[in-house]
C-alpha positions as CSV (number, residue, x, y, z in Angstrom):
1,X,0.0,0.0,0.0
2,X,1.1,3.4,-0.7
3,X,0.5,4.6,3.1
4,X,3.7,2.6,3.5
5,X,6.0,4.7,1.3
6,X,6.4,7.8,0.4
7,X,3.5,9.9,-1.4
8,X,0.3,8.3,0.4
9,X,-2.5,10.6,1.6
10,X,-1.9,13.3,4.3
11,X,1.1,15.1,5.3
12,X,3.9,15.8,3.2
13,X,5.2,12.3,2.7
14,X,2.0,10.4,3.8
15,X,1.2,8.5,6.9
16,X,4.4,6.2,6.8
17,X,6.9,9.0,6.3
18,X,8.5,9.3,9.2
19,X,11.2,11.6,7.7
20,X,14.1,8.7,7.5
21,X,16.3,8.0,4.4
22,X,16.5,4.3,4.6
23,X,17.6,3.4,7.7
24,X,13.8,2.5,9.5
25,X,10.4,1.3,8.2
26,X,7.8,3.5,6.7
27,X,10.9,5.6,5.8
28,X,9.3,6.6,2.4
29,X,12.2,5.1,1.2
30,X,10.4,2.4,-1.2
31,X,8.8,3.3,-5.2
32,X,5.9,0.7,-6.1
33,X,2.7,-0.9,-4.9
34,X,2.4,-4.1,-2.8
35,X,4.7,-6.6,-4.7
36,X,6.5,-4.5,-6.6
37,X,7.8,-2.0,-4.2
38,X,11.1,-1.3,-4.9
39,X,13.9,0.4,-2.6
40,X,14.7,4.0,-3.7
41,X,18.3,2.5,-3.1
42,X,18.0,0.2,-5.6
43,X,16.3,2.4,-8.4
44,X,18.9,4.9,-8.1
45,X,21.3,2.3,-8.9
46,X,20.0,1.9,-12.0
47,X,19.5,5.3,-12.4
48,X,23.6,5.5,-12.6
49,X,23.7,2.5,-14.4
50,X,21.3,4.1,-17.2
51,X,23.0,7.5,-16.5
52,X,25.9,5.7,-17.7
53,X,24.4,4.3,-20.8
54,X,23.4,7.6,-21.7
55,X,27.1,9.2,-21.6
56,X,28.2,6.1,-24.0
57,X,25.2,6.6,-25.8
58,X,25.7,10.8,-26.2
59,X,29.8,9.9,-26.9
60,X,28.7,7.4,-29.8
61,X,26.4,10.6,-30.9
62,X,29.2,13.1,-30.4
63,X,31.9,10.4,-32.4
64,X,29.0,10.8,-35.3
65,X,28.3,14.6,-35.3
66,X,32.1,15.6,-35.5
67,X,32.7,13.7,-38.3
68,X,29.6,15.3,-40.2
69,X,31.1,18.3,-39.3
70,X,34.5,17.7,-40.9
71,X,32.8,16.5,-43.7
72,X,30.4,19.2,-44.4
73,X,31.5,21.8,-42.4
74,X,28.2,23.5,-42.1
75,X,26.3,25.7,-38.9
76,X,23.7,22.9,-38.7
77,X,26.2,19.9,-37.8
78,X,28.1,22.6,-35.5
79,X,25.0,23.0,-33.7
80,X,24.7,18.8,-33.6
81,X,27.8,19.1,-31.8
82,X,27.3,21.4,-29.2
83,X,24.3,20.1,-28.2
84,X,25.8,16.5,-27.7
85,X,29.0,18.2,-26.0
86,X,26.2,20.2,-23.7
87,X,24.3,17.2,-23.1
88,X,27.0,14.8,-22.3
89,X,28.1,17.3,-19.8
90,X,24.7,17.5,-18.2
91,X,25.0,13.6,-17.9
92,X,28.7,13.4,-16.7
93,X,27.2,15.9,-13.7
94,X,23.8,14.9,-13.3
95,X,25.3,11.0,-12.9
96,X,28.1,12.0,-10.7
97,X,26.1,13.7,-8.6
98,X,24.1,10.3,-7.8
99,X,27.2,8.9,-7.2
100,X,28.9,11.0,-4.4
101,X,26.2,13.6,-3.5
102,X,23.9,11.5,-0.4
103,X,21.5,14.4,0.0
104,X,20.4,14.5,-3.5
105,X,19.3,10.5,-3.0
106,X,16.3,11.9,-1.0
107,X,13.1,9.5,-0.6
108,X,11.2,9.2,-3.8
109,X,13.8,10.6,-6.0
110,X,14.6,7.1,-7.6
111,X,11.5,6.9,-9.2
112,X,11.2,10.3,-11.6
113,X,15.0,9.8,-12.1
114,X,14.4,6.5,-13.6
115,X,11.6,7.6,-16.0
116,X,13.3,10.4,-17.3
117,X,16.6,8.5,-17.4
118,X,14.8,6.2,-19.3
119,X,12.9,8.2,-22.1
120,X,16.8,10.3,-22.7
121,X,18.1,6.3,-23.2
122,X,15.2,5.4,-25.7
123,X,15.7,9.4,-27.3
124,X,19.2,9.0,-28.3
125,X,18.7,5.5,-29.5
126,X,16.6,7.1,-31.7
127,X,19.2,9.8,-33.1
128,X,21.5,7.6,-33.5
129,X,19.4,5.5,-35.0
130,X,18.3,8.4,-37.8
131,X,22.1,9.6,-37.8
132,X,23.5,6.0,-38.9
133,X,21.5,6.8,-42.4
């Protein structure tokens, strides 16, 4: 049940938030209903893990869009470019923060970092995907 974890009814983390980060039950600390309740731990493993896949991901895009640009040597591939380099270092920050920043691993954070984690994975799959033709 959700009045277990973090985000039930009443109160600013619901009835079983009891303002711990993982170390007591009811900490909020838990994503999911009933069987599928996963640790917030857990899911912001994966949230590196995918975090990662997106900086290989943005690095095969970057390998791509530079050589357009020596090849063409146009504004539009330039652009390409800059907005891989700029996203990659959004990444490289946004994943290393997970990594060594504790305070940033607050309950309920796994969750929305997964999902958006997981539509940037499936988004440059995509453009790489439409770059390879």
């Amino acid at each position: 049940m959700l009045s277990e974890g973090y985000g039930g009814s009443g109160g600013a983390g619901g009835p079983g938030y009891h303002g711990q980060n993982a170390t007591g039950s009811g900490g909020g600390n838990g994503t999911g209903i009933g069987v599928f309740q996963v640790d917030n731990s857990q899911l912001i493993t994966v949230d590196i893990l995918l975090g990662m896949a997106n900086i290989c991901l943005l690095l095969i895009l970057l390998y791509m869009y530079i050589g357009s640009y020596r090849k063409f040597k146009s504004q539009f591939t330039f652009g390409l470019v800059a907005f891989a380099f700029l996203l990659l270092i959004q990444n490289v920050l946004f994943t290393g923060f997970l990594l060594v920043n504790e305070g940033f691993k607050g309950p309920g954070m796994g969750g929305p970092i997964f999902f958006l984690n997981m539509i940037e994975f499936f988004a440059l799959s995509v453009l790489i995907g439409v770059t390879k033709e």
